[in-house]
LOVOFI-777406 format. One record per residue (C-alpha): residue in one letter; x, y, z. Coordinates in steps of 0.25 Angstrom, whole numbers, plus 5000, padded with zeros to 4 digits. Layout:
BEGIN
AXYZ/...
//
This chain:
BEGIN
X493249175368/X494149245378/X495149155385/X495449205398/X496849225405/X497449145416/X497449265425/X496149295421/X495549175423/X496249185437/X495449325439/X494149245433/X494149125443/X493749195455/X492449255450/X492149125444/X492349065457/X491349175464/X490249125454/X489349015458/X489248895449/X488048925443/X488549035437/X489748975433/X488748885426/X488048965420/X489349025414/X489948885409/X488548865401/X488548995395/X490048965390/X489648825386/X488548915376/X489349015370/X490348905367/X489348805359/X488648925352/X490048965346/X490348815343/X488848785336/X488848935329/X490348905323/X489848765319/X488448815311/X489348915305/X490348805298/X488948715295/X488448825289/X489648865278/X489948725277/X488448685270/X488248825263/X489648795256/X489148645251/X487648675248/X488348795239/X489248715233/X488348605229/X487448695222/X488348745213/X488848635209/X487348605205/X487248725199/X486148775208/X486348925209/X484948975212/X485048935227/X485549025238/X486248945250/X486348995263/X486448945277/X486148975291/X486848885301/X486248735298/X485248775288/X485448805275/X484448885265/X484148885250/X483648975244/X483349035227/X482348995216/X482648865210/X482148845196/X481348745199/X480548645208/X481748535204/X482948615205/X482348665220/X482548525224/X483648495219/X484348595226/X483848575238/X484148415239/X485448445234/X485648545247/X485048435255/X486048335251/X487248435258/X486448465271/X485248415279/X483948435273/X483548505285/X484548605284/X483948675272/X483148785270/X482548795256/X481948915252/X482048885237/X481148955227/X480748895213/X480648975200/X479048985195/X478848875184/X479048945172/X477648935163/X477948815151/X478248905138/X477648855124/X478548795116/X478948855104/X478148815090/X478848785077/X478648735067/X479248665052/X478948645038/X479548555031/X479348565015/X479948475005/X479848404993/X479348265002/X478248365009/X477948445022/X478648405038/X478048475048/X478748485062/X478548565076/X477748625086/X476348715085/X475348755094/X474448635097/X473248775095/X473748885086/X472748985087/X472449105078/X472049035065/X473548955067/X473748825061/X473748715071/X474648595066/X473548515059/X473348615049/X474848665048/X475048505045/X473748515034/X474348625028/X475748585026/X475148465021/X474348535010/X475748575004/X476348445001/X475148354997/X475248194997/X476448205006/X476348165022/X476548275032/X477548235042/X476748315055/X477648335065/X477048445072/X476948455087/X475748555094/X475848605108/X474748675117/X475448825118/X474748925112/X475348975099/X476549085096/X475649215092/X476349215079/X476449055076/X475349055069/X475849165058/X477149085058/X476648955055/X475549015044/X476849075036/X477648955038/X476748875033/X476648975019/X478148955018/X477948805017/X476848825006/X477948924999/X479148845000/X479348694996/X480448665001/X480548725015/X480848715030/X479848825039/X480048825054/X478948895060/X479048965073/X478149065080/X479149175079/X479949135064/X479749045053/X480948985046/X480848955030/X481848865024/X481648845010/X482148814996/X481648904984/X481748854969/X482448974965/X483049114970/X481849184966/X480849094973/X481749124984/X481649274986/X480249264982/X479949164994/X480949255003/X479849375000/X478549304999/X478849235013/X479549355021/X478249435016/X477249325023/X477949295036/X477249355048/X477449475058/X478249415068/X478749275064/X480349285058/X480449235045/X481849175041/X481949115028/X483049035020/X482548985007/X483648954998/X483648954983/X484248834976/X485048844964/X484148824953/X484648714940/X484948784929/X484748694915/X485348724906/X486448794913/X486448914905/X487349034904/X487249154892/X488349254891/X488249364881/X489049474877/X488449574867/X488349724864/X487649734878/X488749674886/X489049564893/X487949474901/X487349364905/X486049314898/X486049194908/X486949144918/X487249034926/X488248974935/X488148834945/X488948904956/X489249044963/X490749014960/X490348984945/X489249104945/X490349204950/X491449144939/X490549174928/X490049324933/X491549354934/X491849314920/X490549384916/X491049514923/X492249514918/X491549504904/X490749634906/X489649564913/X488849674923/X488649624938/X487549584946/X487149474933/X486349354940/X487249214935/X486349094943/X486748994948/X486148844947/X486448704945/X486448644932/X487948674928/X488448584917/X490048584922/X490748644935/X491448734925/X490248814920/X490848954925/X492248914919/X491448894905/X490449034906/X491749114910/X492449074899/X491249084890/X491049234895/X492349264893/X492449194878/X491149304875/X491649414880/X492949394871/X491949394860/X491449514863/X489949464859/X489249334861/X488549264869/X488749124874/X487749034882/X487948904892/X486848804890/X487448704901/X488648654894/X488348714880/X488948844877/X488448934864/X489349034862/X488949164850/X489849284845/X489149394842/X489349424827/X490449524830/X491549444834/X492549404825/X492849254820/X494149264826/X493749314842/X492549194840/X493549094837/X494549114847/X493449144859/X492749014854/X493948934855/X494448974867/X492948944874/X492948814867/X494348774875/X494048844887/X492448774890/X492548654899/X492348514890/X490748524895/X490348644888/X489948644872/X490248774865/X489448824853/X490048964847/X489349044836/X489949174829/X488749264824/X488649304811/X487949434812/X486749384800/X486449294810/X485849394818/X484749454807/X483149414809/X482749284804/X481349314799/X480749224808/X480049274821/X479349244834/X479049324845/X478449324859/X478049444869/X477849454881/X477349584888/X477149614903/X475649594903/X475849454899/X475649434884/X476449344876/X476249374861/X476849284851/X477149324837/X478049284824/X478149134817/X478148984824/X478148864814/X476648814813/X475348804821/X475948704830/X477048784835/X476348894837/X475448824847/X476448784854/X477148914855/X475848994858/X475548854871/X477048884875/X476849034876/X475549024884/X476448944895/X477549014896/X476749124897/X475949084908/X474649184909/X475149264898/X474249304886/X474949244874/X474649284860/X475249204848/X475249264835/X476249194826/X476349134812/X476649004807/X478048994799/X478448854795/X479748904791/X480248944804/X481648874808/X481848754814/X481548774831/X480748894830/X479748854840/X480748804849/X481348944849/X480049024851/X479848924863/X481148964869/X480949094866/X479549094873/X480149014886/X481149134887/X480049244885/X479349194897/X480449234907/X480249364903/X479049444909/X479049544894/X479849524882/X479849484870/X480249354863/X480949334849/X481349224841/X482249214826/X482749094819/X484049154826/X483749214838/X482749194850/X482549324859/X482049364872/X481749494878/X480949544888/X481149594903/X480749504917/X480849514930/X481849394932/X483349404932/X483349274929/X482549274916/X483649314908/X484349184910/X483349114910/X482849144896/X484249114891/X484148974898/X482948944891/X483448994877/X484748924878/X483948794882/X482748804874/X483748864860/X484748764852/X486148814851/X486648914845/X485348984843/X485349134846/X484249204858/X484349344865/X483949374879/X483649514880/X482949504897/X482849614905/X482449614919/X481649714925/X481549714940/X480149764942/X479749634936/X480449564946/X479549514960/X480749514967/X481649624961/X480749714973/X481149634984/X482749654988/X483549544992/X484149555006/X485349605004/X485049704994/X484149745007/X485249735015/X486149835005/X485049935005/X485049935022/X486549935024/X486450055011/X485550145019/X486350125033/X487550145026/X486950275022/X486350325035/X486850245049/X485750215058/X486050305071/X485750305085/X485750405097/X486850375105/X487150275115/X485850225110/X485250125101/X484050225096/X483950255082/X484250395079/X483150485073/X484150495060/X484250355060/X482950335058/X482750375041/X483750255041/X482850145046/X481750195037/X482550175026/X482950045030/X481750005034/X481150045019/X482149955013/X482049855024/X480549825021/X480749805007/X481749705010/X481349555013/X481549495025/X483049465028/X483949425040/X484749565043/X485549595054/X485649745062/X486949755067/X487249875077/X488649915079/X489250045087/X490850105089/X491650055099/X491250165109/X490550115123/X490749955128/X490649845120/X489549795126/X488849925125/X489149945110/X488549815108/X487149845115/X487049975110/X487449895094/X486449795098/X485149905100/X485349995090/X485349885080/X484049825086/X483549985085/X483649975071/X482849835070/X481749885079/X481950015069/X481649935057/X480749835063/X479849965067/X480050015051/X479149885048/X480349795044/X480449665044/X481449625054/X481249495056/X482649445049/X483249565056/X484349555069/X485149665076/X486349645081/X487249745089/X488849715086/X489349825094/X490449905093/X491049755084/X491349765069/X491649935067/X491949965053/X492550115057/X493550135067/X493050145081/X494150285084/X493550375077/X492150445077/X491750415061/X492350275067/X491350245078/X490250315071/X490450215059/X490450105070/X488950125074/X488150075065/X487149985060/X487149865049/X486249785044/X486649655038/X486049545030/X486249405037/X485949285027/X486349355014/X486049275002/X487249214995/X488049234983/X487249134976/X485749194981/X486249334978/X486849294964/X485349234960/X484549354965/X483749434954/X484949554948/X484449644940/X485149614926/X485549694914/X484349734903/X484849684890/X483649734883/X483849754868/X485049634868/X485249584855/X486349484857/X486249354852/X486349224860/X486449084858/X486048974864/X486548824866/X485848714866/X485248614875/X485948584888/X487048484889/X487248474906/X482949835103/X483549975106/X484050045119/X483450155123/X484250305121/X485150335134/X484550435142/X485150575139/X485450545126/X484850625114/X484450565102/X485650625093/X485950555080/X487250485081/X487750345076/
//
């Protein structure tokens, strides 16, 4: 407002004065207007601020930050989409507890109710020795030929008769998963295989933990149930092998014109099991021999005792000695001198722990002539066990002919043998041994002498050759002589065919090594080149069991980081959709994109970078030293062996699409 002067307020008077009073009033209420205008209009203004700033503050501190506040003199408006009904009013009685209910203006929307989702089935076996636990959730109707959960509960039952079936199954009224039904059916065959096991069913993977009697069992199981799961359900299995009891504890070293070698070998620790292969090494022994370990040990210092005994035949230059728990029969061939068999026999006898027993015999070369006496068994591939040479009377020889027709289960037995009274003392129980130890075999051949009991043959188990050591050193008394002369052929083997996962995962990271992946630049598509690769590896992949493997994707250090690690991430999920399309089975695989992280060249120079980009697969979940040092090895052939051995007696203890522009140049 413009104040006026004194002189020219005095100018001003006389006009006013020449007005007539109701102008003048007229004038005054005009005045008096403009003035309360300006004084309400200033006060609204300060209302206004002063309740936005409160209502805002107020909301967040409750954390409501779905509501926009604005005001517009006295009122004050609200307006967003709430969640819901509840959180609707809340918020506005909260604005009401700051201003006059009248006040507000509430233009508050609320979200859609969101449909009810089905919940998620599941289901668990439990298998053990007490019987079957059932626990979860199913469809209350499963539809398509499923089991509903009466008769998942009937046929569970039927797997562990006269025991009760603890039911705790739940159903609810949502219609089932389209591959439920599959799921639960191959869950349900992994509880009839496995007897002691824990199966989680879901709609979309079935989990098998398990325990097998054996590393054999295992594998098979691993291949018998990766073959039967379903299209679409994950399988994820971990069945673990238990160390198997080893009695009697038996270990057979021999050294001959053949070389060094094991004939049976067994350790109660990895420790102890690498100990002994070092001393055997060292001894001339060839890798990759399979040494088991098992419980059963007679003494902690069962390594400390066959290293020194390795060591001691070596010395000799031709022996053998075998373990039989703590019973230890040690034979020089007939070549060494008396001398050398003193000394080594001494020095043995100081240096075995107090709990081992040692037998030492030095071979006189008549004692290796033919006894006149003979029996002998044959067993070909077809399945025909002939028997022939001398047992001691009528009455033995029915025994032996009923013991070969059970150890030969299904096999056509012929016995044609002769009576000879004059047989030594514990022939039958030889040719019984003998017989036992022919049955490991799947051909061969079995020969038995008043001084010697011999197997030959070939199998399709690494493991016979031990054990047909273990049963002659059992089933023999000490001292007396027997040959193992067991080949293994690997087409007779079920599970020779089938790799191991990480012989797989050398054969994949063999062929990339060879030949990288590539893609068109900037790009995760595969290169044309590139694409010989997959097939390859698809080919080795699809004889490969079902493993968990990981796809990593790395690049240079060109470009962001952030950038680097998308384009990782696509181009390994290229290669998985790559594979998947080639008919693998990728369910146990996962990409994962690391970027321009972990180079193993240097990043300035182009061979560098080039290096940099690349793709690896690596096996997640290896199988440990012990699993890897039990799986079937190929052994040597020892054909033709004519060695002598003795044994002890009886036991004591997706991708992004190609940049625009770019052409499809093969490049890394």
């Amino acid at each position: 407002m413009t104040r006026l002067s004194l002189p020219q307020a005095k100018l001003l008077l006389p006009h006013l004065r020449g007005l007539s009073s109701t102008t003048l009033a007229l004038l005054a209420f005009v005045l008096a207007a403009g003035l309360m205008f300006s004084v309400s209009y200033g006060a609204a203004r300060v209302i206004e601020s002063r309740t936005l700033k409160a209502v805002t503050a107020q909301l967040d501190e409750a954390r409501i930050d779905w509501i926009t506040v604005t005001a517009d003199g006295l009122q004050v408006r609200l307006a967003g989409t709430a969640p819901d009904e509840a959180d609707r009013f809340r918020a506005v009685n909260m604005v009401g507890s700051l201003i006059d209910a009248s006040r507000i203006r509430d233009r508050l929307d609320v979200a859609p109710t969101k449909a009810i989702e089905a919940p998620k089935f599941s289901v668990q076996m439990l298998r053990t020795e007490d019987g079957i636990q059932l626990i979860g959730l199913m469809p209350e109707t499963p539809g398509g030929g499923g089991l509903d959960e009466a008769q998942l509960a009937e046929e569970a039952a039927k797997l562990a008769p006269g025991t009760e079936l603890p039911d705790m199954l739940e159903t609810a009224g949502y219609p089932a998963p389209e591959t439920w039904n599959a799921a639960l059916a191959f869950g349900l065959e992994a509880l009839r295989r496995l007897e002691r096991s824990k199966i989680s069913v879901a709609a979309d993977v079935v989990e098998v933990t398990a325990i097998s009697s054996s590393e054999a069992e295992k594998r098979q199981l691993e291949v018998d149930l990766r073959a039967a799961a379903p299209e679409g359900v994950r399988l994820v299995l971990d069945i673990s092998a238990p160390r198997p009891v080893i009695t009697p504890f038996t270990l057979r070293f021999v050294v001959d014109a053949e070389g060094a070698r094991f004939d049976s070998c067994s350790a109660d620790t990895e420790r102890a099991r690498a100990q002994i292969l070092r001393a055997a090494t060292a001894a001339g022994v060839a890798s990759g021999h399979v040494c088991q370990v098992g419980l059963g040990v007679p003494t902690p210092r069962w390594a400390e005792a066959v290293s020194l005994a390795i060591r001691a035949v070596t010395e000799l230059g031709s022996g053998s000695i075998t373990f039989s728990d703590a019973d230890v029969t040690l034979l020089a061939g007939s070549d060494v001198p008396q001398a050398t068999f003193d000394k080594v026999v001494g020095d043995l006898e100081t240096g075995l722990p107090d709990v081992f027993s040692l037998t030492s015999t030095l071979e006189k070369a008549e004692t290796a002539s033919q006894g006149p006496a003979e029996f002998t068994a044959s067993l070909s591939g077809a399945g025909k066990v002939e028997l022939r040479g001398r047992l001691t009377d009528e009455m033995q020889r029915s025994v032996v002919d009923a013991f070969a027709r059970s150890a030969f289960a299904g096999a056509e037995v012929l016995t044609a043998t002769r009576v000879d009274a004059a047989l030594p003392d514990g022939w039958t129980l030889r040719v019984l041994a003998g017989l036992k130890a022919l049955s490991e075999v799947t051909e061969g051949r079995l020969l038995v002498r008043a001084d010697l009991v011999e197997v030959t043959g070939v199998t399709g188990s690494t493991a016979a050759r031990g054990r047909i050591t273990q049963i002659l050193s059992q089933e023999l008394g000490q001292g007396k002589t027997f040959k193992v002369n067991v080949r293994y052929d690997e087409a007779l083997d079920p599970l020779a065919a089938v790799p191991t996962p990480k012989e797989c995962a050398a054969k994949v990271n063999a062929v990339i090594a060879r030949t990288k992946i590539t893609f068109t630049p900037a790009s995760a598509e595969i290169a044309s080149s590139a694409r010989p690769v997959l097939d390859e590896l698809a080919s080795i992949l699809a004889t490969c069991p079902g493993m968990q493997m990981e796809i990593g994707g790395y690049t240079d250090s060109q470009g962001s980081e952030s950038g680097n690690l998308a384009l990782s991430q696509a181009r390994a999920e290229a290669v998985l959709l790559g594979l998947q399309g080639r008919r693998v089975d990728v369910s146990g695989m996962t990409a994962t994109g690391y970027g321009e992280a972990q180079p193993i060249a240097d990043n300035g120079t182009e061979a560098g970078r080039e290096a940099n980009r690349r793709i690896e697969f690596v096996l997640k979940g290896a199988p440990d030293a012990a699993s890897a040092a039990q799986s079937p090895v190929a052994g040597p052939d020892f054909s033709g062996d004519t060695s002598p051995s003795v044994a002890p007696t009886e036991k004591t203890l997706s991708p992004k699409p190609r940049p625009a522009g770019l052409t499809a140049k093969d490049t890394p």
